[in-house]
Phi, psi and omega in degrees: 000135171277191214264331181268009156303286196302339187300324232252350156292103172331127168099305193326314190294332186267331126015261188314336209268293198293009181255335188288336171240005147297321197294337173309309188287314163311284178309027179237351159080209204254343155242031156075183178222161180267134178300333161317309176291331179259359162314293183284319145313322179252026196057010201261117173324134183301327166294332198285311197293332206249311177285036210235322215276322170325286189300315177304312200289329165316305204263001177098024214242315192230164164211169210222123161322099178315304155191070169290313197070021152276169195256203185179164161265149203261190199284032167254298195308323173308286168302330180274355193298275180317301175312298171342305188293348154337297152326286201226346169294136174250337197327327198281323199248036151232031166284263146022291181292307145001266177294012173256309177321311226252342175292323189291330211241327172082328200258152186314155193219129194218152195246160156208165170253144184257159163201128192036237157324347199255156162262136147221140182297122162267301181228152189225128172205122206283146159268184174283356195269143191307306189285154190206146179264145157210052155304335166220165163215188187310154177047062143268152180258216184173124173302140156276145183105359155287220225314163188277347141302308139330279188325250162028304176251351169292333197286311199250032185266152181324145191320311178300346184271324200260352187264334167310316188277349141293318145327300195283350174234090177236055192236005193285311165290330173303298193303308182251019141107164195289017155295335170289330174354115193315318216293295190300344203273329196284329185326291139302348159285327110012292136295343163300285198288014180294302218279341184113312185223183220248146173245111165222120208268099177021072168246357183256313192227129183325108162097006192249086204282198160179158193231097191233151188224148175289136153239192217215150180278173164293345186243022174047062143288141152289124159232359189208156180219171159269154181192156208223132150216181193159171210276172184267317156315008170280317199247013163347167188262356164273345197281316211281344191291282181292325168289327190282338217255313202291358201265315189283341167304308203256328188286289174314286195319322169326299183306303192319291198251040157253335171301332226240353175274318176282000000 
């Protein structure tokens, strides 16, 4: 929806205000966030934010640690959860492909989803190897084209989608620094559909490589992607070849049986 869509929708801003700090409040995972952190994340004055975060707990939607005082998602999200996931949840039948991903490979092994600009982590399943990156886990978000699962599915969404997603975001170097930039970021998208999957060489955390492949809807969209982390000598250029190959393997099976399941 566009921005003169929503002025012209009653409500819409306190709407738009409060689903912006469910998606904050998800993305703090089980411990949750501070109202300081979602005030500033989300540009909002700390009374707007603490009543906005007020009216979600009236209704179950978020709860507040007594006593942390962080905020957490609350038992309405849970329950509106489960119906969705009906929908739109893959989890049952790529949990199996996952941990084969991360046995075959020793390294973490993980699913996302896209939803609208964003990744969100669904399932994380550990590898055997000692050392571990833990840059993403379940609900963590992610812009797309930051984390190598964004990347990924950003590389093979239609040009005009992708020229879009720029526009609308040219706060991507400011937040994440100047490898987001369009110029370099179109770069790697590029490489990406070169190589099949996506490479992001410790660009969110110093030394924490990852690796992502798109999987695809039945009407061949990105809608989700597999994705590999680990430390960086783990993703070496002998290494990287081959993780990549076994990844674009398990990114296809996927693909295979959500065609074959929808």
């Amino acid at each position: 929806m566009d921005t003169s869509a929503k002025a012209s929708i009653p409500g819409a801003q306190s709407i738009a205000r409060a689903a912006q700090l469910l998606r904050l409040v998800t993305s703090g995972g089980a411990d949750g966030m501070a109202v300081a952190e979602l005030s500033r994340r989300a540009d909002l004055t700390r009374p707007t934010t603490h009543r906005l975060l007020s009216a979600l707990r009236h209704e179950g939607l978020v709860d507040q640690d007594e006593r942390t005082g962080r905020w957490m998602p609350g038992p309405e999200l849970y329950l509106m959860g489960t119906v969705a996931a009906s929908r739109y949840d893959i989890t049952a039948i790529a949990r199996d492909i996952v941990r084969s991903l991360a046995v075959r490979t020793e390294e973490s092994a993980f699913l996302s989803v896209r939803r609208g600009d964003e990744t969100v982590c669904l399932l994380r399943e550990e590898g055997s190897f000692p050392i571990r990156s833990f840059v993403l886990s379940e609900g963590v978000r992610f812009p797309l084209g930051v984390a190598s699962a964004g990347l990924a599915i950003l590389s093979f969404l239609p040009p005009h989608d992708v020229d879009a997603y720029f526009e609308r975001h040219p706060e991507l170097p400011r937040d994440w620094g100047a490898a987001h930039g369009e110029v370099r970021l179109r770069a790697r998208l590029r490489d990406t559909q070169e190589r099949g999957y996506a490479v992001n060489p410790g660009l969110i955390v110093e030394g924490s490589y990852g690796v992502g492949a798109a999987v695809f809807t039945r009407e061949g969209h990105p809608q989700w992607a597999l994705s590999l982390t680990g430390v960086e000598f783990r993703f070496g250029p002998d290494r990287l070849p081959e993780l990549g190959r076994i990844l674009l393997a398990h990114a296809h099976q996927l693909t295979t049986r959500i065609a074959a399941a929808r």
